[in-house]
C-alpha positions as CSV (number, residue, x, y, z in Angstrom):
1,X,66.6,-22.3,69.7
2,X,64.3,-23.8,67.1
3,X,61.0,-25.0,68.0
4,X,59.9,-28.3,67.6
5,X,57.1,-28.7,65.0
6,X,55.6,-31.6,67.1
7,X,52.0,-31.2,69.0
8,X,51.2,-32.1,72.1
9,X,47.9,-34.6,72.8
10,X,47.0,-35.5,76.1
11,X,44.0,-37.3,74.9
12,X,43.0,-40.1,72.9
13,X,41.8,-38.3,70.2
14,X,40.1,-39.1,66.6
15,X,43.1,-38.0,64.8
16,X,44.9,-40.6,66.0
17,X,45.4,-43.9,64.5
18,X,43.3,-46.5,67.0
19,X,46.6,-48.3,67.5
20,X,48.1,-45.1,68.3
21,X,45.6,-44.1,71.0
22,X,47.8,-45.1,74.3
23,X,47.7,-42.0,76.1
24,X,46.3,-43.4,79.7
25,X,48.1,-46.7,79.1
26,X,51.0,-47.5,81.4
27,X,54.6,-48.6,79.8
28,X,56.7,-51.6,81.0
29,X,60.1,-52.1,80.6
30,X,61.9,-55.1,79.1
31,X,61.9,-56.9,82.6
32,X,58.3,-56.6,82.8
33,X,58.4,-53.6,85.4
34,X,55.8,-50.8,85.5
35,X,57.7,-47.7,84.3
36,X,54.8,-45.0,84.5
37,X,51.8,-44.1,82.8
38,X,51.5,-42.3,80.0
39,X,50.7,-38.5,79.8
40,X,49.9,-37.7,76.2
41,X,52.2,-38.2,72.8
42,X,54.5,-35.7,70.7
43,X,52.6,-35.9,67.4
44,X,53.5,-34.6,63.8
45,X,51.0,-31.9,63.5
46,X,49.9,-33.1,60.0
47,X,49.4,-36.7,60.1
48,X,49.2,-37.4,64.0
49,X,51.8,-39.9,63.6
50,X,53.3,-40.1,67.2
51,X,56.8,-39.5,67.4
52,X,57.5,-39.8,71.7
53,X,55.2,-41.1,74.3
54,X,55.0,-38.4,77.2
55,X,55.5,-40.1,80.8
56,X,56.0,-38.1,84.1
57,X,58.3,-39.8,86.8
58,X,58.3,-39.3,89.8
59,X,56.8,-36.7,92.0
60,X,54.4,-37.4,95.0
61,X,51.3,-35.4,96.5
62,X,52.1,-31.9,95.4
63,X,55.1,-32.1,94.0
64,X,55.8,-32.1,90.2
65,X,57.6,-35.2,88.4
66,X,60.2,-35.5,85.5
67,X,58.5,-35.3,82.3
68,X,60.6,-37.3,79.5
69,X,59.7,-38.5,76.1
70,X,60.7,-42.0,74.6
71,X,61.2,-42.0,71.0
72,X,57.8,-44.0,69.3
73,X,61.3,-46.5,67.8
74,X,61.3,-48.0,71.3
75,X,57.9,-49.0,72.7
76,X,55.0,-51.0,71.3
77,X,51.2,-51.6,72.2
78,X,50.9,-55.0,73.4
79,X,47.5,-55.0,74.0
80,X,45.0,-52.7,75.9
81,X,46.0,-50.8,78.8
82,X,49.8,-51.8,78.3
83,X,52.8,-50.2,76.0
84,X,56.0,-52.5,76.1
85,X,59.7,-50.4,75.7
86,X,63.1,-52.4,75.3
87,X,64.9,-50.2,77.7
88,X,65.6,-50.7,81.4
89,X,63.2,-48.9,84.1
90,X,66.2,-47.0,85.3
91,X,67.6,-46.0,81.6
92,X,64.3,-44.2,81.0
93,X,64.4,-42.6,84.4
94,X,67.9,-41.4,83.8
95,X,67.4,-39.7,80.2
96,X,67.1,-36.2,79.4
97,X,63.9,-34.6,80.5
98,X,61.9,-31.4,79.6
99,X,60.6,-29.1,81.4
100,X,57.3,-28.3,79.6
101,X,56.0,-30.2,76.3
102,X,54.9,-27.1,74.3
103,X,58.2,-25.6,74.6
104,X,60.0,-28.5,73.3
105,X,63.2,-27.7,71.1
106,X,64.9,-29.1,68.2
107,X,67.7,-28.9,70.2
108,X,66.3,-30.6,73.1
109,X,65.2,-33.1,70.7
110,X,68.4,-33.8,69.4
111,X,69.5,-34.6,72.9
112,X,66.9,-36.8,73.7
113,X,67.3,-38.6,70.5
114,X,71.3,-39.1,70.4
115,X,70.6,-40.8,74.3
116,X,68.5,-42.9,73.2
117,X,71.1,-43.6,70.0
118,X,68.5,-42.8,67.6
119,X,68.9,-40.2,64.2
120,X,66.8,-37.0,64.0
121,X,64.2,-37.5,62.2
122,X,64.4,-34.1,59.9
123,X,67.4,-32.8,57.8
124,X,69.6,-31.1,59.9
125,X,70.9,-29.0,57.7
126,X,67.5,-27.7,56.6
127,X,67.3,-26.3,60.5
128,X,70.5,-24.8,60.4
129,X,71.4,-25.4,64.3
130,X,74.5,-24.6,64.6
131,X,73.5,-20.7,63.8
């Protein structure tokens, strides 16, 4: 298993681009329905560019939700308090989850990505992951 080099921000930080600062915002799907709000990003440790939006679904009172990430290629800010994805509600409820954002995986990664039909966005021969 090869760690993700991604951080975790659960806060609208300085480092992040103003247009970038979402975390608190809540994401719509394409028909317009509330999907969740969002927990915190999956930046690149270097230049705080976001590469997934953190959302919890589910969960009630005291019970824990699904955390899963959506690739930064499939939402936009629309305008303040409100992130707009081209997926369906139920797609994003039904893709691959994790079980804790600071153990995230390349592996886990690659997952998420390939549902969401998207390419890894390092080399992956330089990670060697089939060792």
């Amino acid at each position: 298993m090869t760690p993700s080099p991604l951080k975790y921000i659960d806060d609208n930080i300085y480092s992040l681009y103003p247009g970038n600062r979402i975390v608190g915002y809540y994401l719509y799907d394409i028909q317009n329905e509330l999907v969740g709000r969002i927990q915190g990003l999956m930046v690149d440790p270097e230049t705080y560019n976001p590469k997934y939006l953190v959302l919890t679904i589910g969960g009630f009172l005291f019970t824990e939700g699904k955390i899963v990430l959506l690739p930064k290629d499939h939402y936009e800010t629309l305008e303040l308090g409100k992130v707009k994805t081209s997926w369906r509600r139920d797609s994003i409820h039904q893709s691959p989850s994790i079980n804790d954002v600071r153990s995230l995986t390349l592996e886990k990664e690659q997952i998420i990505l390939g549902y969401y039909d998207l390419q890894p966005y390092w080399d992956v021969t330089e990670t060697n992951l089939h060792s």
